[in-house]
VOFIRO-813989 format. One line per 8 residues: number of its first residue (from 1); their letters; for each residue z negated, y negated, x of N, C-alpha, C. Coordinates in steps of 0.02 Angstrom, whole numbers, plus 50000, padded with zeros to 5 digits. Layout:
% VOFIRO-813989
NUM) A) Z,Y,X,Z,Y,X,Z,Y,X  ...
END
This chain:
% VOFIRO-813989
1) XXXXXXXX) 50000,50060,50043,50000,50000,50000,50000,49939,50044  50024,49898,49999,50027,49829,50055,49958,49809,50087  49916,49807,50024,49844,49767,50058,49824,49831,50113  49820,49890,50114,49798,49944,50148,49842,49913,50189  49889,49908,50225,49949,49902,50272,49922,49840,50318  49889,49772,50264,49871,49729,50293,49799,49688,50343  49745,49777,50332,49701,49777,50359,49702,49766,50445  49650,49734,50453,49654,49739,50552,49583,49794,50568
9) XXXXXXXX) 49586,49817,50633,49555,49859,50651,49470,49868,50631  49437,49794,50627,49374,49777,50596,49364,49812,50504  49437,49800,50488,49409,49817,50424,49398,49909,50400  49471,49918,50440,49488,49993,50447,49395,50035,50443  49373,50009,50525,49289,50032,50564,49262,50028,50503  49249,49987,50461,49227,49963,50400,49230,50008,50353  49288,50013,50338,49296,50049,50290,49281,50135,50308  49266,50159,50374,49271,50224,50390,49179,50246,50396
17) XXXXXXXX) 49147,50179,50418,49083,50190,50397,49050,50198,50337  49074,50169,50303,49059,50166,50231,49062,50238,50224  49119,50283,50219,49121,50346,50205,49085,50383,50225  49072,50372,50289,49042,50418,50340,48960,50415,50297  48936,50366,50265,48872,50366,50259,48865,50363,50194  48932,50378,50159,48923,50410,50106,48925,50502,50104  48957,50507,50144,48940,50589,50145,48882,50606,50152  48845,50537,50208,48780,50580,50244,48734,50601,50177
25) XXXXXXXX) 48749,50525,50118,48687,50530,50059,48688,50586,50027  48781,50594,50026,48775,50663,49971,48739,50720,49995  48762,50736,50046,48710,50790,50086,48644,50794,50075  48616,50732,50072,48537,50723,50076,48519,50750,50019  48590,50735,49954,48550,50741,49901,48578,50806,49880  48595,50842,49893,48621,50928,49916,48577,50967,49957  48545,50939,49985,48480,50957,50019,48430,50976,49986  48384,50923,49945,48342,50900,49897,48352,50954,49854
33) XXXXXXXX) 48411,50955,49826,48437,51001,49775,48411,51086,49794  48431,51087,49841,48428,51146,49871,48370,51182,49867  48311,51124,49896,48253,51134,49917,48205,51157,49860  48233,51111,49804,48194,51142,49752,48213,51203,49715  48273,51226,49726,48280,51276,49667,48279,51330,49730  48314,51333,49789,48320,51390,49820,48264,51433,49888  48314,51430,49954,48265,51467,49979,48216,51417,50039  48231,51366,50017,48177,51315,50061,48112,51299,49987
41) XXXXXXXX) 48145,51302,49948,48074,51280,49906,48005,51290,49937  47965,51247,49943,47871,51253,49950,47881,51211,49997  47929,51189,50055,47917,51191,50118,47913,51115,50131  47860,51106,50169,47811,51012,50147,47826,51024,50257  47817,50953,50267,47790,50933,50319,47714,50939,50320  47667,50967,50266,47582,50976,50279,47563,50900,50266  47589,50843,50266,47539,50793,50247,47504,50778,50200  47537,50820,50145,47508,50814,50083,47468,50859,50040
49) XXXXXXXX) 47432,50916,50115,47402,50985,50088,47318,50961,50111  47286,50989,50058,47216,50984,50055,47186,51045,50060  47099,51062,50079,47073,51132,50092,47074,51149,50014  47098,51098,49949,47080,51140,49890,47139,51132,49880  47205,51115,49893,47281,51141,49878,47311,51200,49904  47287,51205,49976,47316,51267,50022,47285,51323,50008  47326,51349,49984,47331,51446,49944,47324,51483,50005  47341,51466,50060,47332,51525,50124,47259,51541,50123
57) XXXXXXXX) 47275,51635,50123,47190,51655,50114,47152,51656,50077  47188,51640,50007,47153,51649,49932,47151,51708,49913  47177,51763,49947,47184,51837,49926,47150,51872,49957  47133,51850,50028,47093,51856,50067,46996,51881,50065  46986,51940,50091,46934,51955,50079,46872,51928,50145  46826,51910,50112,46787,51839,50172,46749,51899,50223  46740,51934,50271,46700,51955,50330,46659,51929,50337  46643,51886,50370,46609,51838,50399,46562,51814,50364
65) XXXXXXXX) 46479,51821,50420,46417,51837,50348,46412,51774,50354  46377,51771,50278,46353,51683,50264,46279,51688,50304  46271,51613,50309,46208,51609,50336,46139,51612,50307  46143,51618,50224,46079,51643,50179,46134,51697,50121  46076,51731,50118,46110,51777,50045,46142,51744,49979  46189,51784,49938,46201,51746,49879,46162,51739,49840  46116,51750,49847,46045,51769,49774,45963,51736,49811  45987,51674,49878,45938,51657,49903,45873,51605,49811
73) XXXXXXXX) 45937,51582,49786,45903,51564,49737,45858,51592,49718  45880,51658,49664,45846,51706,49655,45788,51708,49711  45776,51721,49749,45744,51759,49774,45671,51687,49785  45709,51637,49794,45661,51595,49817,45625,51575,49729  45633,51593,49677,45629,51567,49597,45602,51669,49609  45563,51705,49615,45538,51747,49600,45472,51756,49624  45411,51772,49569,45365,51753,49568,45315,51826,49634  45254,51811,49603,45227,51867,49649,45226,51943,49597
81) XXXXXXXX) 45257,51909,49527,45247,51979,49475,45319,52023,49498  45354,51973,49531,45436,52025,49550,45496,51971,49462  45454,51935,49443,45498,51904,49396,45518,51844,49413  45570,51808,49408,45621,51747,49403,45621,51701,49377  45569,51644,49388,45545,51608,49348,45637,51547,49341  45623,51550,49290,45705,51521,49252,45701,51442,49268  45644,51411,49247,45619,51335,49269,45655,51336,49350  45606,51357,49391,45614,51355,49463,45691,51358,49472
89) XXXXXXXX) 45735,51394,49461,45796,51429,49463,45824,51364,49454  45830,51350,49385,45882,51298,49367,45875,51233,49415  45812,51233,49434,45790,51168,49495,45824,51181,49549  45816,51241,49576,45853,51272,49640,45937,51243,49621  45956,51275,49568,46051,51246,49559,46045,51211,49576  46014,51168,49575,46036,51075,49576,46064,51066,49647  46034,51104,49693,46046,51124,49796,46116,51162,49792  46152,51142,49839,46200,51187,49857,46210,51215,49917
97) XXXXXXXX) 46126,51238,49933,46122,51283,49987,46047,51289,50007  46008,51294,50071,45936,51314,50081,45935,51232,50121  45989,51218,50150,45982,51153,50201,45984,51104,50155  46014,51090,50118,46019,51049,50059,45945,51034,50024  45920,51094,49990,45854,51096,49976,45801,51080,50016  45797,51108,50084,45763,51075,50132,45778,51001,50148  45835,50990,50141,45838,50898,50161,45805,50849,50108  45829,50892,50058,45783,50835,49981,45733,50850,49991
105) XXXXXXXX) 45692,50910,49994,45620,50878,49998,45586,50837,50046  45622,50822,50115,45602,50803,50157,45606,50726,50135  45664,50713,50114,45677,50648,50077,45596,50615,50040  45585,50679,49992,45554,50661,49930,45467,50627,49991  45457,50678,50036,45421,50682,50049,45414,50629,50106  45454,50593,50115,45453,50521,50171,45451,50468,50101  45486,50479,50053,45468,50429,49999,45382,50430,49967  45366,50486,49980,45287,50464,49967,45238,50455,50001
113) XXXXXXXX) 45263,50466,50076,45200,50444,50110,45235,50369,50123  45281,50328,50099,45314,50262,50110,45281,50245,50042  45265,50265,49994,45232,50223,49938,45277,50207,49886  45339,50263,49880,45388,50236,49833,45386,50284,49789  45364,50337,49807,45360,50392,49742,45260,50385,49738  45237,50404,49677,45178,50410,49680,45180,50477,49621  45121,50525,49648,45121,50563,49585,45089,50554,49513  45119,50591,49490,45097,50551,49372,45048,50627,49362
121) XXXXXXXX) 45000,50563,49327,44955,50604,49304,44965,50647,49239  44948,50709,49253,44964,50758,49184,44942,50719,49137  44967,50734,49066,44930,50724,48998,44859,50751,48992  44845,50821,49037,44781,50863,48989,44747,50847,49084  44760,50807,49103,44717,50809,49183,44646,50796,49168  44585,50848,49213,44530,50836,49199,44485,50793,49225  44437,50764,49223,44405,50706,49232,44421,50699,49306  44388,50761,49342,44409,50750,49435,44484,50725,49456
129) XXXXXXXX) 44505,50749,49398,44586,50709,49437,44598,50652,49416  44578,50638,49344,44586,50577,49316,44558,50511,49382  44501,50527,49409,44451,50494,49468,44508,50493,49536  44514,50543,49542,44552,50556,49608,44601,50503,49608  44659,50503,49535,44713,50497,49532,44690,50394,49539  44650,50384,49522,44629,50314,49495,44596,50287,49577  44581,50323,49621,44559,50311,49686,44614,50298,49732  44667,50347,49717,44735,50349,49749,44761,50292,49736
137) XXXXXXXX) 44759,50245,49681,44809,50221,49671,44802,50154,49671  44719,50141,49691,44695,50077,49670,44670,50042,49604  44662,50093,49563,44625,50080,49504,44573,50079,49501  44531,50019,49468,44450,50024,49474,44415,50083,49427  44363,50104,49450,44309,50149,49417,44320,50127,49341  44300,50053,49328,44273,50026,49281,44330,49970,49243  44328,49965,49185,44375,49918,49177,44357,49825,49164  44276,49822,49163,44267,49764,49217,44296,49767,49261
145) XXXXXXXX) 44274,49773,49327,44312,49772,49367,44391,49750,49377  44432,49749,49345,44492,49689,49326,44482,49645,49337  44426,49622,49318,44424,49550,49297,44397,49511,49370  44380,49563,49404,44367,49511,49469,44438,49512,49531  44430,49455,49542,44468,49439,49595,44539,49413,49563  44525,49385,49508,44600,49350,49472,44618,49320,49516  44690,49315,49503,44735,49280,49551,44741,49205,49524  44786,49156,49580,44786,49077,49584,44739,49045,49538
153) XXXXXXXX) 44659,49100,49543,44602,49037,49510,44603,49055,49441  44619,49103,49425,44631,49127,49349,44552,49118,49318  44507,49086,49266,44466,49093,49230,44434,49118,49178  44423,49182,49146,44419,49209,49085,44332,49145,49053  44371,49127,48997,44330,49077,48940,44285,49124,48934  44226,49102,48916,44167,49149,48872,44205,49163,48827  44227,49122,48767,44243,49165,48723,44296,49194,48708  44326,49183,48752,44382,49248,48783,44353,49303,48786
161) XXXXXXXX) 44307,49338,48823,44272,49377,48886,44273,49430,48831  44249,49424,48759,44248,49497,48728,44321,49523,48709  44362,49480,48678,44430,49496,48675,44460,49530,48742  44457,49499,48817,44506,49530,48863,44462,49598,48886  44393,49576,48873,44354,49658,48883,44382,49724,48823  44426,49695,48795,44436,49759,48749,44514,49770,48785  44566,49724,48809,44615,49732,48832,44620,49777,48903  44567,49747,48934,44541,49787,48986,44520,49851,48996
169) XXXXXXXX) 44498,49873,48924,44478,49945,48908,44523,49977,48895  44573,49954,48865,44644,49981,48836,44692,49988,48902  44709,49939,48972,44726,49960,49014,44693,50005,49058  44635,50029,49056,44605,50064,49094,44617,50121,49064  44636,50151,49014,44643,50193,48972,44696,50214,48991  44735,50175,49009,44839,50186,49029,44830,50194,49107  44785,50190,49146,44769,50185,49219,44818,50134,49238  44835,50078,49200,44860,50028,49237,44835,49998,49306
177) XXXXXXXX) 44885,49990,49343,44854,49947,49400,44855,49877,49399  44769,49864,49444,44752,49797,49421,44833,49741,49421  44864,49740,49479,44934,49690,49461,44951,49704,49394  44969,49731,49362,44985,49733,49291,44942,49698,49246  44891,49714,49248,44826,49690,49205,44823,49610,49240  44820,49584,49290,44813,49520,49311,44871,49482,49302  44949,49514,49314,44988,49489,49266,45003,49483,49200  44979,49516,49151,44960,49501,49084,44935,49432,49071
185) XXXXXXXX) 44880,49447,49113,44834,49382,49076,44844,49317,49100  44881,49311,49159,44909,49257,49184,44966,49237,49111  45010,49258,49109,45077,49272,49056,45042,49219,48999  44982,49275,48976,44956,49241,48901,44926,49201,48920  44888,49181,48968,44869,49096,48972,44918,49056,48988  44971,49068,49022,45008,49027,49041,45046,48989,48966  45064,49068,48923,45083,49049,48856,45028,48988,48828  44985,49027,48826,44925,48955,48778,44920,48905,48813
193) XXXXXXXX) 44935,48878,48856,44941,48813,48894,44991,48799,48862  45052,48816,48856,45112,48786,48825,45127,48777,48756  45071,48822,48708,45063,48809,48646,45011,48742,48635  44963,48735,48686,44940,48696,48681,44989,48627,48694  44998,48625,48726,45046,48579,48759,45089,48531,48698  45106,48578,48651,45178,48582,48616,45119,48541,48542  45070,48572,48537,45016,48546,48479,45007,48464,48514  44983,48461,48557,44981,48389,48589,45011,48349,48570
201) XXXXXXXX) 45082,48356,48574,45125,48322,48573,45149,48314,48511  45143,48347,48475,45158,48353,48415,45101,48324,48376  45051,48322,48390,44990,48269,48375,44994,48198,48373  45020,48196,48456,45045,48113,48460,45071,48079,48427  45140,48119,48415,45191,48095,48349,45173,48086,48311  45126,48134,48285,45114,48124,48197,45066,48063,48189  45014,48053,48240,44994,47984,48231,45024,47946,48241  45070,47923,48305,45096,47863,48289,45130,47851,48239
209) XXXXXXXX) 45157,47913,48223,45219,47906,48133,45186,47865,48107  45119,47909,48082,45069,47878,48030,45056,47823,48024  45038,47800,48072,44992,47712,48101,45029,47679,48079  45101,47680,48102,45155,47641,48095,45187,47638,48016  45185,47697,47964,45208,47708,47892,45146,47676,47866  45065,47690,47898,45011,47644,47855,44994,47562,47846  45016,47547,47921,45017,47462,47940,45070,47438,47874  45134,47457,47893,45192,47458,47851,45176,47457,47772
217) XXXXXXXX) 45112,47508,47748,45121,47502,47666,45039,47459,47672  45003,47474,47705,44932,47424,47683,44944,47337,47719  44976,47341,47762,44973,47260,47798,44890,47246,47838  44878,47164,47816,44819,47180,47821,44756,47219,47814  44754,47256,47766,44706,47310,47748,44708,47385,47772  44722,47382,47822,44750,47433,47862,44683,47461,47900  44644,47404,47942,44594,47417,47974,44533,47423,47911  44556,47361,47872,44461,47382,47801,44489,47462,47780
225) XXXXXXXX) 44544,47500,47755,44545,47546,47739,44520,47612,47777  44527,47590,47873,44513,47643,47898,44427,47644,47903  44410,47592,47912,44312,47561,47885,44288,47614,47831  44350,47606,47773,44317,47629,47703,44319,47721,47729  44358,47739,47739,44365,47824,47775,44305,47837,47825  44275,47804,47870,44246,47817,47923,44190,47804,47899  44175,47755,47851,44092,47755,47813,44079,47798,47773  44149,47814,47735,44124,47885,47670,44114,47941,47727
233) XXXXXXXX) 44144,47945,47775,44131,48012,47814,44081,48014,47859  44024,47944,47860,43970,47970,47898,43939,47961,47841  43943,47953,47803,43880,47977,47744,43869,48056,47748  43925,48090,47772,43931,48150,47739,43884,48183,47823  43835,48229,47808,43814,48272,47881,43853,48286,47923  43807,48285,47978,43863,48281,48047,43895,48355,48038  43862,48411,48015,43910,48468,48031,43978,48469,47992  43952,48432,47920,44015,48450,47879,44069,48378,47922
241) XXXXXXXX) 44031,48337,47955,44078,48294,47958,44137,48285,48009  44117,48326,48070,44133,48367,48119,44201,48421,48088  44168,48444,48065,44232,48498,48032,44288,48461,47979  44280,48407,47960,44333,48377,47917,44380,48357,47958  44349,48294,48013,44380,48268,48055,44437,48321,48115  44402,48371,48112,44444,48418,48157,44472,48469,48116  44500,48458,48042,44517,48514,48022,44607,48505,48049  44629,48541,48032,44708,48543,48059,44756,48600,47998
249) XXXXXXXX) 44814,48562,47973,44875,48614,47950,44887,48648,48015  44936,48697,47973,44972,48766,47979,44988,48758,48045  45000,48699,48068,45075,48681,48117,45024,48671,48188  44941,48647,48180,44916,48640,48220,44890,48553,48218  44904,48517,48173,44924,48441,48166,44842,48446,48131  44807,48389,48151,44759,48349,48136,44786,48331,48053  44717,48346,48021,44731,48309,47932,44725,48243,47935  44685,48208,47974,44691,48145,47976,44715,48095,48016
257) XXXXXXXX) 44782,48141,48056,44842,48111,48071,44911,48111,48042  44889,48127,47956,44928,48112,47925,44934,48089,47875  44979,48018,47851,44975,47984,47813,44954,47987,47753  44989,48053,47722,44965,48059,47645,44893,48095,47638  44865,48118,47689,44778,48126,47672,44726,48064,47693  44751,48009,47742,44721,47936,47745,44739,47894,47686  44783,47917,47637,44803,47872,47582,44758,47905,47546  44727,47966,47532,44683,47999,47483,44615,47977,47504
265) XXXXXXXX) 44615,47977,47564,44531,47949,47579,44525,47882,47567  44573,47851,47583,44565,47774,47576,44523,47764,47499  44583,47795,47466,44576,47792,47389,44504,47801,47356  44489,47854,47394,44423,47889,47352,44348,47844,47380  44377,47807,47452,44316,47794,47464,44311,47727,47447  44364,47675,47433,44365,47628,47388,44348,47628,47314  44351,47685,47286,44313,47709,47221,44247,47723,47249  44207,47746,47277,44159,47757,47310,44107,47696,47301
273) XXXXXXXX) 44140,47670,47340,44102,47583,47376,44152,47536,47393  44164,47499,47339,44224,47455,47344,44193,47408,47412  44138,47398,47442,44110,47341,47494,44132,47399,47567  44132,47458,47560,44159,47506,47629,44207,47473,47679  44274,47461,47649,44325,47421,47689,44285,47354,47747  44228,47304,47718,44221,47254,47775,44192,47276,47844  44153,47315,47835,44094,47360,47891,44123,47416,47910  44106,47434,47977,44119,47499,47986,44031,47523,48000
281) XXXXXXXX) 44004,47546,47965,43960,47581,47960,43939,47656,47991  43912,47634,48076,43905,47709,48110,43849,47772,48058  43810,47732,48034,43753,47784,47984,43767,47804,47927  43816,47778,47918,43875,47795,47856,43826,47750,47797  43782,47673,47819,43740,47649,47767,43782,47574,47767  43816,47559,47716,43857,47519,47726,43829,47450,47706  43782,47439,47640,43744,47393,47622,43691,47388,47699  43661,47420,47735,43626,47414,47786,43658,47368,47842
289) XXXXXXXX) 43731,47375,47847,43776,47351,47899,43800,47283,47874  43796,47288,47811,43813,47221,47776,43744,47160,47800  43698,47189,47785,43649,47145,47774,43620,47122,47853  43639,47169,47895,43612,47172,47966,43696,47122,47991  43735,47127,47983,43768,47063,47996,43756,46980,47966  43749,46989,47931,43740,46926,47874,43668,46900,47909  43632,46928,47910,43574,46919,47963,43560,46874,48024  43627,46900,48055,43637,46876,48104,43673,46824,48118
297) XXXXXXXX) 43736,46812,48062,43758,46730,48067,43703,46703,48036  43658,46706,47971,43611,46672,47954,43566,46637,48020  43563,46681,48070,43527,46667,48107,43523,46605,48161  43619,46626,48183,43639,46550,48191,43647,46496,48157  43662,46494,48089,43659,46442,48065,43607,46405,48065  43538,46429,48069,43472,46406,48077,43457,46386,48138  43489,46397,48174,43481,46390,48253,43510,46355,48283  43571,46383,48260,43617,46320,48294,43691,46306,48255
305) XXXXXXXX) 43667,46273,48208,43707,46238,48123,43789,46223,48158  43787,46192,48229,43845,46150,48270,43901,46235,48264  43856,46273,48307,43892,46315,48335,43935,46366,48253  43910,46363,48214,43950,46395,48133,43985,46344,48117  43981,46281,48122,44035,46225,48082,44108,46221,48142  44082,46245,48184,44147,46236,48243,44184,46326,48222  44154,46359,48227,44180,46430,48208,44220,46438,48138  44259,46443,48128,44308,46457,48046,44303,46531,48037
313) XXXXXXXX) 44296,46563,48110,44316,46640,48091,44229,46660,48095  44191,46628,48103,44112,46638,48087,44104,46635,47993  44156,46592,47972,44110,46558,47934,44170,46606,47870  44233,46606,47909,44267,46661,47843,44227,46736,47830  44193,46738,47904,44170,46816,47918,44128,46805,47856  44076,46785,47865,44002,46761,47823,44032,46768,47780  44083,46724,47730,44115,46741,47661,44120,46796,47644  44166,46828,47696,44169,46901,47639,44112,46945,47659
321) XXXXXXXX) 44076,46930,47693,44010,46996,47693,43969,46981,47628  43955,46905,47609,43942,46882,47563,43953,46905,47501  44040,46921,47487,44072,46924,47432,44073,47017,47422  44062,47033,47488,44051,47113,47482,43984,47137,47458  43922,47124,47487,43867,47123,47442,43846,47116,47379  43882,47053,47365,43889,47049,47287,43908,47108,47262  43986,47132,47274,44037,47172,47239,43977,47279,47229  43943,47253,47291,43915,47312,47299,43848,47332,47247
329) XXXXXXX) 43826,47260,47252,43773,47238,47175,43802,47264,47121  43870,47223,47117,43885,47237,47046,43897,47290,47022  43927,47342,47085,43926,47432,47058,43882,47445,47053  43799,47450,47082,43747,47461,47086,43731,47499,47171  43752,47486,47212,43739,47512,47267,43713,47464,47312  43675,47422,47293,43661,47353,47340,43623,47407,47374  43610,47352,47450,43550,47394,47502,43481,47383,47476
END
């Protein structure tokens, strides 16, 4: 052909390699072919044979003695009656040989004199071991004994002391070790510090709320109203009066840091003793406080007449202690 005709020697080489290395592939793959169906089949270069792929010697009968019997199990799981204790046995499987078994216990046995294995006390163990086991391990005799040597300054309250003495009895019971038991009680105080904490604060709030919603609805009468609360409540005995003042809602909140029970006392103790609001009365005797002031500007005015006519807030005071006495007459509660 012309273009064939018009090749130069480069292309010819060209074109003769090409062939040449196309025969070589077919071959290769005539080879391959070969290998698998005929009489080369199996035959590997070995790189890809393992001791559990290679069949050589699987038919093979073994000579060559082992270094313990096949039935060392057995033999080591049989008792002094000539019987096979089955427990022992199945423990033994777990080894896949006598060296094996010998190496784990040696293991087990550097882990307990290192302090990482410790042995567990039976369920039905009798008092001597229960002792033993509690000596070994650092457990006190007694379950006082806990309680001394708390860590970073730890304090048990008196009236704590019978509550954690029962907790203490209950870990001594479990042979807890003291770290356990001293971390407990760290934990739960640390908790009640933070419940406390959280009541605090939550205290704060609710008074300032209050102060601020009472100023807001009484104005001036803000301070005579808290007078009128603090005189009806020392009338009342110090024990009951003690316990009012410190009673507290659900939440932990003071009753009389909150608004709507200072609006009820106000109320009742202005029905009470409408004269309560001017005095604050420590004896809870409010005509007494009345009259023991009034007393006493009387006193200056007799004394020294200059010093009340220069005073306005002397002489407004005097008015209403004045006008409160009366009011207290007129209910019938004068002093």
């Amino acid at each position: 052909m012309a273009g064939e005709e018009g090749k130069t020697g480069v292309d010819a080489g060209a074109d003769k390699g090409a062939t040449d290395a196309a025969a070589v592939a077919a071959g290769a793959v005539a080879d391959a072919a070969k290998g698998a169906t005929g009489t080369e089949a199996g035959k590997t270069n070995g790189a890809d044979k393992t001791l559990l792929s290679d069949t050589a010697g699987a038919d093979k009968t073994v000579t060559v003695a082992a270094d313990w019997p096949t039935d060392w199990r057995e033999k080591m799981a049989t008792g002094a009656d000539g019987k096979v204790n089955e427990k022992t046995l199945n423990i033994l499987k777990r080894h896949s040989s006598p060296v094996a078994l010998a190496n784990s216990a040696l293991v087990t046995r550097q882990e307990i004199s290192e302090g990482k294995l410790k042995p567990v006390l039976a369920a039905d163990a009798t008092p001597e071991q229960i002792t033993a086991y509690r000596k070994d391990n650092g457990i006190p005799e007694k379950p006082e004994a806990y309680l001394e040597n708390l860590p970073n300054g730890l304090v048990i309250a008196d009236d704590d002391k019978p509550y954690v003495g029962e907790f203490a009895a209950d870990m001594h019971k479990l042979n807890a070790p003291p770290q356990f038991v001293h971390s407990a009680l760290q934990s739960y105080y640390q908790i009640q510090a933070k419940q406390a904490e959280a009541i605090e604060d939550a205290n704060e709030q609710a008074r300032s709320e209050g102060t601020e919603a009472l100023i807001a609805e009484w104005g001036q009468e803000f301070k005579g109203n808290k007078n009128a609360i603090v005189n009806m409540l020392n009338g009342v005995p110090e024990d009951a009066r003690k316990a009012i003042l410190s009673a507290r809602d659900s939440e932990g909140i003071f009753l009389f840091n909150q608004a709507p029970i200072l609006r009820a006392f106000a109320q009742l103790a202005r029905e009470l003793n409408p004269a309560s609001t001017v005095v604050n009365a420590s004896g809870g005797d409010v005509g007494k406080a009345l009259g023991s002031e009034i007393e006493q500007i009387e006193k200056v005015m007799k004394t020294d007449i200059d010093t009340y006519n220069r005073d306005p807030k002397m002489r407004a005071r005097y008015l209403e202690l004045l006008t409160a006495r009366e009011r207290m007459t007129n209910s019938g509660r004068a002093a």
